[in-house]
C-alpha positions as CSV (number, residue, x, y, z in Angstrom):
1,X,30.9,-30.3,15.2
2,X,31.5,-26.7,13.2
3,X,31.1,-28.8,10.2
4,X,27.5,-30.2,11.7
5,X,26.6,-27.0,12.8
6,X,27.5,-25.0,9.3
7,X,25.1,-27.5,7.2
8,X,22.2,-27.4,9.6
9,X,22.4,-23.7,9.0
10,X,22.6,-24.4,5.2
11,X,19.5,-26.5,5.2
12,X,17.7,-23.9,7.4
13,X,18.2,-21.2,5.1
14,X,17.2,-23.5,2.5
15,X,14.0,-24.0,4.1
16,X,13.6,-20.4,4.6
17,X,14.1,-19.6,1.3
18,X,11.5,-21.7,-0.1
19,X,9.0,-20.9,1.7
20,X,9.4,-17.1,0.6
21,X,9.3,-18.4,-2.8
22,X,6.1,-20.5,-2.1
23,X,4.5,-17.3,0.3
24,X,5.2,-15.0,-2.7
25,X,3.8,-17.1,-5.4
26,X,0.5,-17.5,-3.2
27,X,0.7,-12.9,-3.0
28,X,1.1,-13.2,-6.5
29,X,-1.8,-15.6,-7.4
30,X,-3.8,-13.5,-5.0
31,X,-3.3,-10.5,-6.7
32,X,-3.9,-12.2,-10.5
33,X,-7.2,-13.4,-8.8
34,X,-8.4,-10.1,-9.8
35,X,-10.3,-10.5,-6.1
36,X,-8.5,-8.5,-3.4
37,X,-8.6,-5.8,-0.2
38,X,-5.6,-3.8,0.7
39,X,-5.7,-2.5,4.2
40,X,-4.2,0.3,5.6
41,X,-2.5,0.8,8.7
42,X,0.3,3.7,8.6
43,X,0.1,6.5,6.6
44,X,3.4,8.0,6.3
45,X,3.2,11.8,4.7
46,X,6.4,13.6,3.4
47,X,7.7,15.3,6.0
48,X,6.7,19.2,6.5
49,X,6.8,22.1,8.2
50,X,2.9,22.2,8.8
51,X,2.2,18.7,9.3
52,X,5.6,18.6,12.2
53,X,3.8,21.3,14.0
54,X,0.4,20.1,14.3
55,X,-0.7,19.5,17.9
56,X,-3.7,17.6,17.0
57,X,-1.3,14.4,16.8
58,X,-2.0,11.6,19.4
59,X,1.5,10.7,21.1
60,X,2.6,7.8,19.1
61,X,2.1,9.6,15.7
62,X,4.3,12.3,14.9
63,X,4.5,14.4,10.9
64,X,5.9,11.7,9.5
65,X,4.3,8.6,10.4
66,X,0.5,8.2,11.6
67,X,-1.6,5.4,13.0
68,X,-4.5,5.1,10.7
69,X,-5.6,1.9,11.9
70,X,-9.2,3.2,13.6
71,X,-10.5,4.9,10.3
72,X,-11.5,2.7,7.1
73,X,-8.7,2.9,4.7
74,X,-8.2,0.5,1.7
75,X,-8.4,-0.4,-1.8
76,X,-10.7,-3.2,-2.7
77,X,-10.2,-4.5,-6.5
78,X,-12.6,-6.7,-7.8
79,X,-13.5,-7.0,-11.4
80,X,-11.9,-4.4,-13.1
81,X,-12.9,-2.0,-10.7
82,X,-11.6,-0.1,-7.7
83,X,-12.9,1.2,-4.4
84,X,-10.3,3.7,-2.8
85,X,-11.0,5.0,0.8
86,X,-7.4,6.6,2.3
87,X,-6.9,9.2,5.2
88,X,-4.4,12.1,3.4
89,X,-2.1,14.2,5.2
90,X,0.0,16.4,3.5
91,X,0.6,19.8,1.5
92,X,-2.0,20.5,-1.3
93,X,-0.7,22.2,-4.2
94,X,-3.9,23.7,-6.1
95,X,-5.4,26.5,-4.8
96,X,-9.1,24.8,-5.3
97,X,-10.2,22.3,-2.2
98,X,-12.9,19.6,-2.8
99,X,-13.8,18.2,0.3
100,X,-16.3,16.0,-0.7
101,X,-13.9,12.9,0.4
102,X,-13.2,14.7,3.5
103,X,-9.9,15.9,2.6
104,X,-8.8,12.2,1.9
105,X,-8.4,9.9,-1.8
106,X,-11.4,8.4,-2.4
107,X,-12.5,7.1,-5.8
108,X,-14.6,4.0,-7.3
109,X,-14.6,3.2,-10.7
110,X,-11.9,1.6,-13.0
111,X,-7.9,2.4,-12.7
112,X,-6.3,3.5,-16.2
113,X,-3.0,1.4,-17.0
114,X,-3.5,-1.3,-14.4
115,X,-0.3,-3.7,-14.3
116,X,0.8,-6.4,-12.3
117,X,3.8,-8.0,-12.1
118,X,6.1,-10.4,-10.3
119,X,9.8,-9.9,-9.3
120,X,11.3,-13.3,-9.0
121,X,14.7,-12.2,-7.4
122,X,12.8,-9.5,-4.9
123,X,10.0,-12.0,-4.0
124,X,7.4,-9.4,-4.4
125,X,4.4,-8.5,-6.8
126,X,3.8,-4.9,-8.2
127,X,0.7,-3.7,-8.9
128,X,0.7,-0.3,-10.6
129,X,-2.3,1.9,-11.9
130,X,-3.7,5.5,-12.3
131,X,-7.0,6.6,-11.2
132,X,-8.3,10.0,-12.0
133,X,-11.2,12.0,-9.8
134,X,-12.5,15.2,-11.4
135,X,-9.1,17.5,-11.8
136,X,-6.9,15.1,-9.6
137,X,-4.9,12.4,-10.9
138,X,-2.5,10.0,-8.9
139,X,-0.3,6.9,-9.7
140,X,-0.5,4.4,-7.5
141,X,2.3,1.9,-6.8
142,X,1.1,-1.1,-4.5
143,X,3.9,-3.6,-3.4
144,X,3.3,-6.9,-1.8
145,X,5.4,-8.8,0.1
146,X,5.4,-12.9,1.0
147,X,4.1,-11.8,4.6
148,X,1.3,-10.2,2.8
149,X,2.6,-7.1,3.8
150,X,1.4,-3.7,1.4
151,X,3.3,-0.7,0.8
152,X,1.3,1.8,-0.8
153,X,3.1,5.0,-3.1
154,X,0.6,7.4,-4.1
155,X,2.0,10.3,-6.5
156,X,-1.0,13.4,-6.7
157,X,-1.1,16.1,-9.4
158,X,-2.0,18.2,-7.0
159,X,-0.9,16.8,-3.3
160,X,2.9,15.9,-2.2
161,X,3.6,12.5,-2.2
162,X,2.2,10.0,0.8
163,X,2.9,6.6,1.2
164,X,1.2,4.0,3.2
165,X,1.9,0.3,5.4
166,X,-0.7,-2.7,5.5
167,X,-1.4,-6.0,4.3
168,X,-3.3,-7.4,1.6
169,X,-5.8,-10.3,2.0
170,X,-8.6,-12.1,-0.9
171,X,-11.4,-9.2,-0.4
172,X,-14.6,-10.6,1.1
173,X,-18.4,-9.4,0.1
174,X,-20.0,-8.0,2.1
């Protein structure tokens, strides 16, 4: 019966395993498409002093982890081109504020050095780029799972470092 029981489990994780491998080859096809929306959930700041002591937090969020979910917050790609729309919190480094985005990342145009590429062994597809907006730069690191899960790493020249949770999905006109 052990014996039964030990290649039933063998088979199963078998199974399992192949349909990761299929579910990330369909994340990365997606992503080669060259056709796809990013969409933001979490926002997940590095931890500080201000950002811990804010009162303006609903109850579920706290410094470290926010629910973004109610405010438009993606990256479309489509053609070479990018439209970025992201809540920011964190600690701003320059001394001059443009608040034209609202305090958040928001960009459209074309990313500089944009790579994708697929990680057999992790099951997942990278997608790196850099997009500059007037004397801000940031590298974007975008890493999509099987589940069509995102997680976004945005590095500022001028913020700290915020990182985001979502999913990924073929981008629809509008």
């Amino acid at each position: 019966m052990s014996i039964g029981l030990g290649l039933l489990l063998l088979v199963s994780c078998k199974s399992l395993d192949s349909n990761t491998l299929v579910s990330a080859q369909k994340m990365s096809a997606l992503v080669e498409s060259g056709s796809y929306e990013v969409t933001l959930d979490f926002a997940n700041p590095m931890a500080s002093t201000e950002l811990n002591t804010l009162r303006l937090l609903s109850p579920d969020n706290t410094g470290n982890r926010m629910d973004i979910s109610g405010n438009v917050n993606h990256i479309k790609y489509s053609e070479d081109s990018l439209d970025v729309r992201l809540s920011y919190y964190g600690t701003r480094f320059s001394g001059v504020t443009d608040i034209s985005g609202g305090g958040g990342i928001v960009f459209k145009g074309k990313p500089e050095n944009y790579k994708t590429s697929f990680n057999e062994k992790k099951q997942r597809t990278t997608i790196s780029f850099g997009i500059r907006e007037r004397a801000e730069s940031y590298d974007v690191i975008i890493e999509v799972y099987p589940s069509s899960k995102a997680f976004l790493s945005i590095n500022s020249s001028q913020r700290s470092s915020i990182t985001y949770d979502g999913s990924i999905s073929e981008l629809v006109e509008e």
